[in-house]
C-alpha positions in Angstrom: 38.1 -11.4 9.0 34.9 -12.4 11.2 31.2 -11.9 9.8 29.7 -9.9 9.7 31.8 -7.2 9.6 30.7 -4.6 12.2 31.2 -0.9 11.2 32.1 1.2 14.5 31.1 5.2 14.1 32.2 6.7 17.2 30.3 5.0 19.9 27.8 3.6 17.2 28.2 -0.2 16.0 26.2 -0.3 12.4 25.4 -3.3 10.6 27.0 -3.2 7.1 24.3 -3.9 5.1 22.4 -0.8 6.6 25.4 1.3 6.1 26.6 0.6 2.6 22.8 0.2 1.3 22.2 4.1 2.6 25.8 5.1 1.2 24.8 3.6 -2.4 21.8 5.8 -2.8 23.9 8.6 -1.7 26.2 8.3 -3.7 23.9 7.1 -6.7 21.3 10.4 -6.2 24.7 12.4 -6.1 25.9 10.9 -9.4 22.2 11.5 -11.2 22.3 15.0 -9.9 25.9 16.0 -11.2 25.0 14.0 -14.6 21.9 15.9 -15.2 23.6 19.1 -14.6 26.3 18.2 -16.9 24.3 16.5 -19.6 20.4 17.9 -19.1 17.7 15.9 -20.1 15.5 14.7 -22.4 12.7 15.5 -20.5 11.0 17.7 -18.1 11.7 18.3 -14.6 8.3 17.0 -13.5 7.9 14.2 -16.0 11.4 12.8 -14.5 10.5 13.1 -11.2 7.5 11.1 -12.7 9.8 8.5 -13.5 11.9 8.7 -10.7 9.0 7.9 -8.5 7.3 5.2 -10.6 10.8 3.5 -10.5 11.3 3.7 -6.8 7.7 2.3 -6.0 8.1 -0.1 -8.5 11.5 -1.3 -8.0 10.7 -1.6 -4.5 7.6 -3.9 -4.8 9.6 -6.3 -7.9 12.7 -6.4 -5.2 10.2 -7.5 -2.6 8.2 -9.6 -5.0 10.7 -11.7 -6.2 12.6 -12.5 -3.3 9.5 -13.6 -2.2 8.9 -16.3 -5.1 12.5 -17.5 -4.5 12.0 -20.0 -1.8 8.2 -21.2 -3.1 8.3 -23.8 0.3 9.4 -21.0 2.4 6.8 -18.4 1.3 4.2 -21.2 1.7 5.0 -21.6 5.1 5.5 -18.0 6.5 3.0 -16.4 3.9 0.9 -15.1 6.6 3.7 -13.9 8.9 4.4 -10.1 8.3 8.3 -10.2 9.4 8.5 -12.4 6.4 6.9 -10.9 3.6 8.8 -7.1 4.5 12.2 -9.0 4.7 14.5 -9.8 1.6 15.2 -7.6 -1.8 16.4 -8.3 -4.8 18.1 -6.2 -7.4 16.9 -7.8 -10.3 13.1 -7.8 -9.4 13.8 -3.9 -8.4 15.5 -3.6 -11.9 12.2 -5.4 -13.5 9.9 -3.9 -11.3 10.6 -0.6 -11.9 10.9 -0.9 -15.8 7.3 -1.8 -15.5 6.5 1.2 -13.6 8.2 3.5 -15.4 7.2 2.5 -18.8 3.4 2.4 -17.3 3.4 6.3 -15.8 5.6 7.0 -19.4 2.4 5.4 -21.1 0.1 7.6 -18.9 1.7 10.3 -19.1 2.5 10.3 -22.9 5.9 10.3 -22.7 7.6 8.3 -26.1 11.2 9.2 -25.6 13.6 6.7 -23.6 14.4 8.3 -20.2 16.7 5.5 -18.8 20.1 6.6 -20.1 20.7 9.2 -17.4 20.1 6.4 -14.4 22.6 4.5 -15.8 25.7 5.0 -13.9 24.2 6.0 -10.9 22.7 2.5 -10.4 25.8 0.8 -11.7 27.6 3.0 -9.0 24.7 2.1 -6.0 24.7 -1.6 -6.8 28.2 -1.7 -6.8 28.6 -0.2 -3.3 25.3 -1.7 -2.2 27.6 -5.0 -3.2 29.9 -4.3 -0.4 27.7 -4.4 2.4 26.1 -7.6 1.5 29.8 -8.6 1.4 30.4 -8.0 5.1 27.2 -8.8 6.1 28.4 -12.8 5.5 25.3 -15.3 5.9 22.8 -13.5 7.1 22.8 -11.4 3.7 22.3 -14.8 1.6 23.8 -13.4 -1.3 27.1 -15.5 -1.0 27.7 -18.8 -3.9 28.2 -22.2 -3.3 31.5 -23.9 -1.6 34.2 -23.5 -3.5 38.0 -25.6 -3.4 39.4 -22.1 -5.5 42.0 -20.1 -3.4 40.0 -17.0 -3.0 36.9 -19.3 -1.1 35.6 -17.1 1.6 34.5 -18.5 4.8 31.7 -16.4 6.3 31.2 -17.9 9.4 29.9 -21.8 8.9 33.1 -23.2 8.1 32.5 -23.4 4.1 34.7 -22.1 1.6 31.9 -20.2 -0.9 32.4 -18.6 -3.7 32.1 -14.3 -2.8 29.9 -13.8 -5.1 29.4 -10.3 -3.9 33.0 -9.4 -5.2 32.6 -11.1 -8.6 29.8 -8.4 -9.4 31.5 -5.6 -7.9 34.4 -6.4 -10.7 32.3 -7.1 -12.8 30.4 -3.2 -12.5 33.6 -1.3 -12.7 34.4 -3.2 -15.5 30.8 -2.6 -17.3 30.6 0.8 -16.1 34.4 1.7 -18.0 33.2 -0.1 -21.0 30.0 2.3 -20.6 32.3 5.5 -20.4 34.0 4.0 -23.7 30.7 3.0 -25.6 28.2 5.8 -24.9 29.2 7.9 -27.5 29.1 5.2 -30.2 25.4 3.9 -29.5 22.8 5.0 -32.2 20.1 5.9 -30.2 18.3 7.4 -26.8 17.9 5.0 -24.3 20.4 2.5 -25.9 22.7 2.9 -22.9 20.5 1.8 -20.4 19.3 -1.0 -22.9 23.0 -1.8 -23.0 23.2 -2.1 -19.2 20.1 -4.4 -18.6 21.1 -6.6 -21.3 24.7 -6.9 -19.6 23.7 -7.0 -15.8 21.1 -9.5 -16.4 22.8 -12.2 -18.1 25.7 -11.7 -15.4 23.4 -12.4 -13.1 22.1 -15.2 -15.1 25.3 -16.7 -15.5 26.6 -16.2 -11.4 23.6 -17.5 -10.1 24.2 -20.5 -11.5 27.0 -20.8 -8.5 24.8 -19.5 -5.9 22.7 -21.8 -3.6 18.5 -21.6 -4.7 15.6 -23.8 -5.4 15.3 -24.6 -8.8 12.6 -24.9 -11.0 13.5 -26.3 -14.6 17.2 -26.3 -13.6 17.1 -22.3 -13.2 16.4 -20.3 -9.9 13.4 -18.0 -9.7 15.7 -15.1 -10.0 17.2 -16.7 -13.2 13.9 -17.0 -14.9 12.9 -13.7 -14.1 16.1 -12.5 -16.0 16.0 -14.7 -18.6 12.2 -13.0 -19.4 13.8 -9.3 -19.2 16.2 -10.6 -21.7 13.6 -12.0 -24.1 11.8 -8.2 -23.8 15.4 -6.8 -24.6 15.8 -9.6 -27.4 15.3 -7.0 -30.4 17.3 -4.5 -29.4 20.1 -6.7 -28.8 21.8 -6.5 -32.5 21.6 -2.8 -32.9 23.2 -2.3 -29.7 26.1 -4.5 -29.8 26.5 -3.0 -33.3 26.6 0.4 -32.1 28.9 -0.6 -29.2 31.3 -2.4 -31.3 31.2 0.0 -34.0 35.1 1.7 -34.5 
């Protein structure tokens, strides 16, 4: 396999990134939409688009924010360039950024009851496809790991065996997002499932950036910080949830 992995449509050569990024909030709006039908909601129409909005704007300036901050040097130098500062995302500063957001225009608003359950599996489901374009994009994605001697090494294009960090959190989605089909039902309250899937994703990503190249600060990448404070906010709901996800 060559990187990046060139996606032909007819006479049409995508990138991957471009493709599998559009496909994942397809397919994520399309999992929201039948879930909500299914399941309703705990809230208006309008309040939820609300908090659909505030999430989008906000996850989109935390993903831009943070991949910022994770090259301190880099940002330093190219600060004033404007190719720079629109380029990079990350998924945990969208994940933090809109959290703010939302519980912000939820504060405005006068909303009290926990809206995040229903975007559960539709973001499990876009970030896991998402995954698979940054996959085949190789390098110029930068969301591979470190060399690697292990058998599965993947060698995007330099010559370096590197851990595919992509696939480790595509596995490990599916697997969260069975466990959530198993452990909805048992957790006590609203807004304890999307609790549960914060506290899960971000100490994953915790753990695997630990094998993915980044400046350090205090022996922990930006994006690792960032995490580790979203897991501090999380902190007290911790007990109740892994009791009511463990509960027989």
């Amino acid at each position: 396999m060559t990187f990046p992995v060139l996606i032909r449509l007819g006479s049409l050569t995508v990138q991957p990134h471009w493709l599998f990024e559009t496909l994942a909030y397809t397919l994520a709006g399309y999992v929201y939409a039948r879930d909500r039908r299914r399941q309703g909601d705990v809230v208006s129409k309008r309040t939820r688009w609300w908090v659909i909005g505030a999430a989008a704007v906000g996850g989109f300036a935390g993903s831009r924010a943070l991949a910022l901050l994770e090259d301190p040097l880099e940002l330093q130098r190219h600060w004033s360039e404007p190719a720079f500062l629109a380029s990079g995302k990350t998924i945990v500063g969208g994940l933090i950024g809109g959290l703010i957001a939302v519980e912000w225009i939820k504060h405005r608003r006068g909303v009290q009851v926990a809206t995040g359950d229903l975007l559960t599996v539709p973001l499990i489901v876009g970030i896991a496809v998402g995954r698979i374009g940054c996959f085949l994009s190789g390098l110029a994605d930068r969301t591979y790991g470190i060399a690697t001697a292990l058998p599965w090494g993947v060698d995007f294009g330099d010559g370096v065996a590197r851990h595919p960090t992509q696939l480790y959190e595509i596995v490990f989605l599916a697997g969260l997002g069975a466990l959530m089909l198993a452990w909805t039902p048992r957790l006590p309250l609203p807004g304890d499932r999307f609790k549960l899937f914060m506290i899960a994703y971000l100490a994953f990503r915790f753990a695997i950036d630990f094998i993915k190249p980044a400046v350090r600060i205090g022996g922990l990448s930006t994006i690792q910080w960032a995490a580790l404070a979203a897991l501090a906010y999380y902190a007290p709901h911790v007990p109740r949830v892994y009791a009511g996800a463990r509960h027989d």
